[in-house]
N, C-alpha and C positions, 0 to 999 in steps of 0.2 A: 668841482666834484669832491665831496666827501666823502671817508668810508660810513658815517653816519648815516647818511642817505639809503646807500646802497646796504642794507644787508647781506651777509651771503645765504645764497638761496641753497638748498639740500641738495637741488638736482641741477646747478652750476660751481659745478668745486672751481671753474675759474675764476670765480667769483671771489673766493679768500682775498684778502689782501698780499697775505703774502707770497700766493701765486701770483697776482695780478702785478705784486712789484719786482718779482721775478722774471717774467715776460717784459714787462718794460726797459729794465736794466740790458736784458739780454737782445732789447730792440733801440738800444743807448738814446730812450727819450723817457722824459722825467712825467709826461702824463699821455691817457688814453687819446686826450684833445689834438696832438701831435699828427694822430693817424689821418686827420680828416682837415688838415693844413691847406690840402690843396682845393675844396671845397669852399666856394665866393660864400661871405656870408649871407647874402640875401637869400640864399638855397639851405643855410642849417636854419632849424629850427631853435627857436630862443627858449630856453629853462626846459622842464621839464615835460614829457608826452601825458595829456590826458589820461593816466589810464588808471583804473581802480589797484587797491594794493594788491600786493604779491597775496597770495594764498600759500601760507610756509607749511602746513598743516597735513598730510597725504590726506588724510579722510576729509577734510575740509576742504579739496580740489576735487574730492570722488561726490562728495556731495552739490557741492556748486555742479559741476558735471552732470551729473541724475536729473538735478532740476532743470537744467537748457534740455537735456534732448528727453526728458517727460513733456513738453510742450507740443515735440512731436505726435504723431499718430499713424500707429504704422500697420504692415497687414497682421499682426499677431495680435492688434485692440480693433479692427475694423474687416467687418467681410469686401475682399477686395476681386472686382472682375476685371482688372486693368491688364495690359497685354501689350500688343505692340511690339515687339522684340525684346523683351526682358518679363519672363513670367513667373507666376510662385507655384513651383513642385513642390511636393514632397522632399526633403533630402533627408537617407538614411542615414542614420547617427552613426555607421561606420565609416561614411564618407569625413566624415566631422572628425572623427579620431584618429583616422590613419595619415590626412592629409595635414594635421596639427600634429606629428613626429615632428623633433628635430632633426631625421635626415633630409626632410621635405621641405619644413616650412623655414625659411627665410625674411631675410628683411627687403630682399628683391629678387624678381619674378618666381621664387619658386626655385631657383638654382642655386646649389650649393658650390662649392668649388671644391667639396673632394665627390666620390664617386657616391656611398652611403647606399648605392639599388637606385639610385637616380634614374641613371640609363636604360637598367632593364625596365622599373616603373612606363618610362617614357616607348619601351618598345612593344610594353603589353597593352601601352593604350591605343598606338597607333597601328596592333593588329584587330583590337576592337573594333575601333571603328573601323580600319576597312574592312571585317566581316562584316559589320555593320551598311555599310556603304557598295558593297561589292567589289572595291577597289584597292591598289595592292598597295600605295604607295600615300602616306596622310603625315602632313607636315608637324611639326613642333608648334601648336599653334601663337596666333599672333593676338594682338590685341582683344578686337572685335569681327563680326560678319561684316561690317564698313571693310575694315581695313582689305581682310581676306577675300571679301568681291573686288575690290581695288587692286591688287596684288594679282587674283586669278586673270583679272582680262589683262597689265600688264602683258603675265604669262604668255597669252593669247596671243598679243599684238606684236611681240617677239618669237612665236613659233612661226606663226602665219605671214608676217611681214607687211603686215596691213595694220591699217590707224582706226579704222571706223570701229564701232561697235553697237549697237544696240539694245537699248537696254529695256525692259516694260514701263511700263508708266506708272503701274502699280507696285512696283518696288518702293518698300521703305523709303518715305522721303530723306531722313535723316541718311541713309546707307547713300542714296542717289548722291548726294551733296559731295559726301566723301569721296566715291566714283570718281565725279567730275573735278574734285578740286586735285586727284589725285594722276588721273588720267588726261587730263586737260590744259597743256599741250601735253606731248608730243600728239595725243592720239585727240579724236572725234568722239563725242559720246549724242546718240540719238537718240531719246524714248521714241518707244510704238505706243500709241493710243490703246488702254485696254478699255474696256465695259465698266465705267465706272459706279457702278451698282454690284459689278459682280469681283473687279479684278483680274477676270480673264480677259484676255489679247483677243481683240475684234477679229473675226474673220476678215481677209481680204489685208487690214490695215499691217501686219505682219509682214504677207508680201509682197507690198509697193513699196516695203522699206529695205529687203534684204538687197543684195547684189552682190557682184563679183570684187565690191572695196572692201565687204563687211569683214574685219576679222574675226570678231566673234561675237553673237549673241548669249545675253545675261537675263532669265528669267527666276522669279522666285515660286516655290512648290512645294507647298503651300503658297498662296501670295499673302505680304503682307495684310489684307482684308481677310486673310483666312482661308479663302476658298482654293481648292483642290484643282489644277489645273488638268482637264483631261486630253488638252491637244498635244501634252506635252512630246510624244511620239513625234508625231507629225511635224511638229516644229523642228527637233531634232535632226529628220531626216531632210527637210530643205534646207536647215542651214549646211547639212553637210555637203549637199549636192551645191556650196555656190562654195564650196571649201572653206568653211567657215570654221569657228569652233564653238560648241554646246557650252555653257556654264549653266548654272544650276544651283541655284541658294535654296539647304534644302533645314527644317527645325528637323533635329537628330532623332528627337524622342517620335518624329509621325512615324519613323520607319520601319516600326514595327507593322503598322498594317502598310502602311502603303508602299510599293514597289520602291526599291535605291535607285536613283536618277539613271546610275551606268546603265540600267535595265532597260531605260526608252530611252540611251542616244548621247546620257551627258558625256564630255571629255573631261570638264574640271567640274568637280563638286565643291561648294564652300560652306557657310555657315556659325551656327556658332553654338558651343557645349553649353552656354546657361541652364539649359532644360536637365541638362545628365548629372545632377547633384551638385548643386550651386546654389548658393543662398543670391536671394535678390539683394542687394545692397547699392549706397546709392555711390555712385561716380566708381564700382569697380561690379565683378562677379561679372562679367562678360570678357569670352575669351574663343578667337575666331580659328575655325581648321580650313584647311585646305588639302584636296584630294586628286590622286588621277590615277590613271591605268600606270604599270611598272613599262614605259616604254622612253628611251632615251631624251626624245625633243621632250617630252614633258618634264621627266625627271633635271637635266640639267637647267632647267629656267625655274625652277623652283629657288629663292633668295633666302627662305626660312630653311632650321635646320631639318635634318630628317635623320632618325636612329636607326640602327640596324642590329643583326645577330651574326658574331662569327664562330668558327671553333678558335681555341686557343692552342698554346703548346701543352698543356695539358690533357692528355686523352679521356675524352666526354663530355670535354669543360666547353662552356660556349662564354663568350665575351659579347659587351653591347658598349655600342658607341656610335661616332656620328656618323653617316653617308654622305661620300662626293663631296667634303667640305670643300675645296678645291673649287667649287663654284661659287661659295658662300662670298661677301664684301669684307671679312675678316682676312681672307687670302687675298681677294682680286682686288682691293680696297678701291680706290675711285672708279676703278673699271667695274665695279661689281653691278650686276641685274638692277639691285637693289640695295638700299641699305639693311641688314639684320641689325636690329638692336633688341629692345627689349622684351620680349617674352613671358608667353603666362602658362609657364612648364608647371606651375602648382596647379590650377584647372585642368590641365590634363591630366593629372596623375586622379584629379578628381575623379573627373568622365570615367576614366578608364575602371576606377574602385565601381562604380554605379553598374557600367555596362555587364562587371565580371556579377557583380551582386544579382541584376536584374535576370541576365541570359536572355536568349532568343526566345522563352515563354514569356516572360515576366514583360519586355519590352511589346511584344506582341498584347498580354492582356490590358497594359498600360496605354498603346494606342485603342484600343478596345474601346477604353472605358472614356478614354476624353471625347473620343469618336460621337459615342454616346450621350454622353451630357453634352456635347458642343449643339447637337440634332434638339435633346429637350429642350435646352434655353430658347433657342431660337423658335422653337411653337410656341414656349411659355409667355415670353417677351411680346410675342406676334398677336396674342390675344388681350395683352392691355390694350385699353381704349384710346385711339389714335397715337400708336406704337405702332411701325412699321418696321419690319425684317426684309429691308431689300432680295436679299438673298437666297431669299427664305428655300427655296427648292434647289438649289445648288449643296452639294455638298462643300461642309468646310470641318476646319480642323483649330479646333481652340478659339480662335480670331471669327468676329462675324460684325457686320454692321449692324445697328440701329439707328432707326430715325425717329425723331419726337417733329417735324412740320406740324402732324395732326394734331401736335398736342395743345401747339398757341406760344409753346416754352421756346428758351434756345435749351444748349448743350450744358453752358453754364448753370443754367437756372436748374435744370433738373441733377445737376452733380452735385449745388450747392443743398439743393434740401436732401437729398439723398446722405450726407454728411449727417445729418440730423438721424438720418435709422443707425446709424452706424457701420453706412457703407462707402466703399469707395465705386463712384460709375466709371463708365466708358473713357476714355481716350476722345478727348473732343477731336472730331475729323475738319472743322470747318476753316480753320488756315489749312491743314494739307492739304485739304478735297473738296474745296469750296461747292463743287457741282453738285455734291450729295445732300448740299442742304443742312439742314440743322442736324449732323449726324455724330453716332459716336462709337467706335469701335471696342466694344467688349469682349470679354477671354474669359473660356471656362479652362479648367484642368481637371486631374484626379483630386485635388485635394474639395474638391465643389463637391457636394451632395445635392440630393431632390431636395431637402429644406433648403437648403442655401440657396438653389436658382428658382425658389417657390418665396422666397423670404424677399426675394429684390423682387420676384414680379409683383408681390404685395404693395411692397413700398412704391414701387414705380406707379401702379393706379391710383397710392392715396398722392404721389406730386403730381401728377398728371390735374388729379379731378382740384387740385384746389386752388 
C-alpha cells in the first residue's frame, strides 16, 4: 500500500496519512494489512477492487448522481394508476416543512434523544387517529401494515390464549407472508376462501372455518382488491360469539366516508399511515399503527410504545410521555411480549400534521372524491373493447381489478406499451391471483382527474386493438 495510490478523499479525513499513522502507532502495527492477518489468503482478494476512480469533486458526485437516477422514471414524469399498499396522495407542503425541523428529523426513526415537543407531537397524533378510528388507545407506530397485522394477532393469541387465527385470503399477499413467517409457530395461521373476483369472504366458507380454537380473525376493509367489505358486522358478531377477536386492517384515508371498524365489532384496528401525507418512496415511507379500545388485556399486550398526557407540578402545565412502559422489552427484556425496536415516530408526526390540516370535513370530502373517480374508472376501463372490470357493481375504494383475457394480451404486454403513453399500468395480479386470469390491479386517488382516467382508457384501446 502506498500513500500515492490512495489519495485522501474530502469526505474520509481518515484517510490523511497522518491520521491513518496515528491510528496504527496507537494500534502498535506498522500497516493496515496487519488487521486482516487472520484472513487465509485464498479468501483476500489479490491487488486492487475493480472499481472506477474516486469522484474528488462535490459537483462531480452530484452530477454522476443525476445521471444514474435520471434513468429512472418516476410518478412525477409518468401518469401512474399503481396501488396495492403503497399509493400516490397529495402531500401538503406543510407536512414537508414541519416534519424536516430539526426537532423531528433525525438520522434514525424520527427520534430525538432530547425532548424538542417530540412527545407532545407523538400524543396529538395518536388522539387523531383515535378520533379518527373511534378508539382510545393507538400505538407508536411500527414499521409497516405487515408488521402491525403480525403484532395485532400476536396480541390476540396472548389475550385469548388460543393459537389458531384466520385470516382472508384476499389479504395482501406480501402482508399474508409476514403474518405467517411472524406468527408461525407458536400460533396456526388459516386463510378462508374469499370470491376471488370480488375479494369478499364467501358466504358459508367463513363459517366452516371459525370455532372455539380460533383466537382471532384478521380481515382487510377495504380489501386488498379494493372492494368494500359489507359483511363486515356480521362477521364481527360470530367471531365474537366463539370468543374470538375482531382485527381489522383498515387504509386510514377511506374513513372519512366509511364507518371506523370499532363501529361494526373491530377489537384491534391496524394499518398503515402512507395515505396521511407520505411521499411514496422506494424501500421506506411506509409506517404501520396499531389500535384498540382503552381496556386493560389490550392495553398491557401492546409491545410498541404508547404516549400519554399528565399534569405536572406546575399548576395548568400538562407533561407527555410514555405509557405502562413497564410492559415494554426495554424493561421486561427477554421476557418481553415482543421485541420494541425501531420505530417510524417521523410518519407519525406526519399523519398527525395531515389529519390536524385535513379535519373531519376535509377527510370526509377526500374520501368523497376518490369514492368517485374509483366508480368512473371502473365504467371507463369497462368500456374498452375486451377490457373486463370483474367487480364492476361492487363497490370499491381506490384498488379495483382489470382483466385484458378478452384482449389476446397478458398483463405484461399491455403495461409494457402502456410505458410508451407515458403511463404506468396495474399491478400485474397473475403470480398473486393466478385464478383471475390475465388480471391487473389498478388505483385511482384524489390526485387522478376525468382526463387522466379518460387518457389511460384511450391508451388502453389503441394497446388493446393493435
Amino acid at each position: 500500500m502506498t500513500k500515492a495510490r490512495y489519495p485522501v478523499h474530502p469526505y474520509i479525513p481518515n484517510m490523511a496519512p497522518t491520521n491513518r499513522d496515528e491510528m496504527l502507532r496507537e494500534l502498535g502495527i506498522s500497516s493496515a494489512e496487519e488487521l486482516f492477518a487472520d484472513i487465509p489468503a485464498h479468501l483476500r482478494v489479490k491487488g486492487l477492487l475493480d472499481l472506477p476512480q474516486p469522484l474528488l469533486s462535490e459537483y462531480d458526485l452530484y452530477r454522476h448522481t443525476k445521471r444514474v437516477l435520471e434513468r429512472n422514471k418516476s410518478c412525477a414524469d409518468y401518469l401512474s394508476f399503481l396501488g396495492g399498499g403503497c399509493w400516490q396522495h397529495y402531500v401538503p407542503a406543510v407536512c414537508d416543512e414541519i416534519n424536516s425541523r430539526g426537532e423531528f428529523l433525525t438520522a434514525y426513526t424520527g427520534d430525538t434523544y432530547q425532548d424538542h415537543g417530540r412527545w407532545q407531537a407523538l400524543f396529538e397524533f395518536a388522539s387523531l387517529m383515535g378520533e379518527l378510528l373511534n378508539m382510545e388507545i393507538v400505538s407508536v407506530p411500527t414499521y409497516d401494515w405487515g408488521q402491525a397485522a403480525a403484532t395485532s394477532i400476536r396480541m390476540a393469541q396472548r389475550i385469548t390464549g388460543r393459537s389458531e387465527v384466520l385470516v382472508a385470503s384476499a389479504t395482501a399477499p406480501e402482508r399474508l407472508r409476514i403474518i405467517t413467517g411472524y406468527c408461525e409457530p407458536p400460533g396456526t395461521i388459516r386463510t378462508v376462501l374469499c370470491d376471488p373476483a370480488t375479494g369478499l369472504l364467501l358466504p358459508g366458507e367463513f363459517e366452516k372455518a371459525i370455532s372455539e380454537r380460533t383466537a382471532a380473525v384478521y380481515f382487510e376493509n377495504p380489501s386488498y382488491l379494493g372492494t368494500i367489505q359489507g359483511r363486515a358486522p356480521e362477521i364481527a358478531e360470530m367471531t365474537h360469539e366463539r370468543g374470538a377477536l375482531c382485527i381489522v386492517g383498515a387504509d386510514p384515508i377511506s374513513l372519512g366516508v366509511l364507518a371506523p371498524p370499532a363501529e361494526y365489532g373491530a377489537d384491534i384496528v391496524c394499518g398503515d399511515l402512507q395515505p396521511l401525507g407520505i411521499h411514496m418512496n422506494y424501500g421506506g415511507g411506509l409506517s404501520g399503527f396499531i389500535a384498540s379500545h382503552d381496556e386493560p388485556r389490550f392495553v398491557m399486550e401492546f409491545p410498541t410504545r404508547l404516549v400519554g398526557i399528565t399534569h405536572t407540578t406546575a399548576e395548568g402545565e400538562h407533561g407527555f410521555g410514555e405509557v405502562a412502559f413497564s410492559r415494554t422489552s426495554f424493561i421486561e427484556r427477554e421476557q418481553g411480549k415482543e421485541y420494541v425496536g425501531t420505530g417510524t415516530s417521523l410518519w407519525a408526526i406526519t399523519a398527525g400534521i395531515y389529519l390536524a390540516l385535513l379535519g373531519p370535513q376535509g377527510m370526509k370530502q377526500i374520501g368523497e372524491a376518490i369514492l368517485q373517480r374509483t366508480q368512473y374508472a371502473k365504467r371507463r376501463l369497462g368500456q374498452v373493447t375486451g377490457v373486463r372490470v370483474p367487480a364492476k357493481a361492487a363497490p370499491s375504494f381506490k384498488d379495483f381489478i382489470v382483466n385484458f383475457d378478452g384482449t389476446g394480451k397478458t398483463v405484461g404486454d399491455v403495461n409494457k406499451a402502456l410505458l410508451g403513453h407515458g403511463i404506468f399500468g396495474g399491478k400485474d395480479l397473475t403470480q398473486e391471483f393466478p385464478a383471475l386470469g390475465q388480471s391487473a390491479l389498478f388505483c385511482v386517488t384524489e390526485i387522478h382527474t376525468k382526463q387522466d382516467i379518460d387518457r389511460l382508457a384511450a391508451s388502453l384501446e389503441e394497446v388493446v386493438a393493435s
